[in-house]
N, C-alpha and C positions, 0 to 999 in steps of 0.2 A: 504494500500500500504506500503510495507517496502521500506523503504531507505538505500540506501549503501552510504559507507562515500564518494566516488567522486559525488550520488547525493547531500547530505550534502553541500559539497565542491563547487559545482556547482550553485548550488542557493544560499549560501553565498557568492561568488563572483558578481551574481548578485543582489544579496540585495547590497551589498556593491559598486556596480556600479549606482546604482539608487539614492543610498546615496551619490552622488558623485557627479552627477549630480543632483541632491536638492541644495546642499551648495552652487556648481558651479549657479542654476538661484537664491538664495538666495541673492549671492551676485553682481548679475547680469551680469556674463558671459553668460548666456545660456537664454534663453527666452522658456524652457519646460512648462508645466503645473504643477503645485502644488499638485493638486488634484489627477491627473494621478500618477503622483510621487509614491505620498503618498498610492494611491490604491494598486499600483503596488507592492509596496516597504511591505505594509500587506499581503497581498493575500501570498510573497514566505515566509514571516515569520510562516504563517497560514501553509501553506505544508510543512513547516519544524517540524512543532510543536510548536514552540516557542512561545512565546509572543512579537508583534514586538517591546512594551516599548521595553522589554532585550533588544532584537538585535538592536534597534537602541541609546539604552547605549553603548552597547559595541562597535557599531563603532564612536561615540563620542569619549568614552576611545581614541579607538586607533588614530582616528584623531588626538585630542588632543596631545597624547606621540609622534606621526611624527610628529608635528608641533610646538613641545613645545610650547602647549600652555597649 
């Protein structure tokens, strides 16, 4: 399957919503699943290509840099 950059785009928004909702029950706002989470959160790294370590460095990085932390 080829990807176009709005697919790209598209599922790194929801990688990055998923990841959002991890930190969010991590720090107990949310009462999600973990495991779901986390499934979910590999599986669009897997259809993107990537490796989800990277992609879930890079939304660290960026958490991080908006959060100055």
């Amino acid at each position: 399957m080829i990807l176009t950059v709005n697919d790209i785009n598209k599922m790194k928004n929801n990688a990055w919503d998923i990841y959002q909702r991890y930190q969010a029950t991590m720090a107990g706002q949310l009462d999600d699943d973990i495991g779901d989470l986390e499934s979910k959160f590999n599986e669009i790294a897997c259809d993107m290509g990537v490796d989800y370590s990277d992609l879930w460095e890079e939304f660290e990085n960026d958490h991080s840099a908006k959060y100055g932390l």
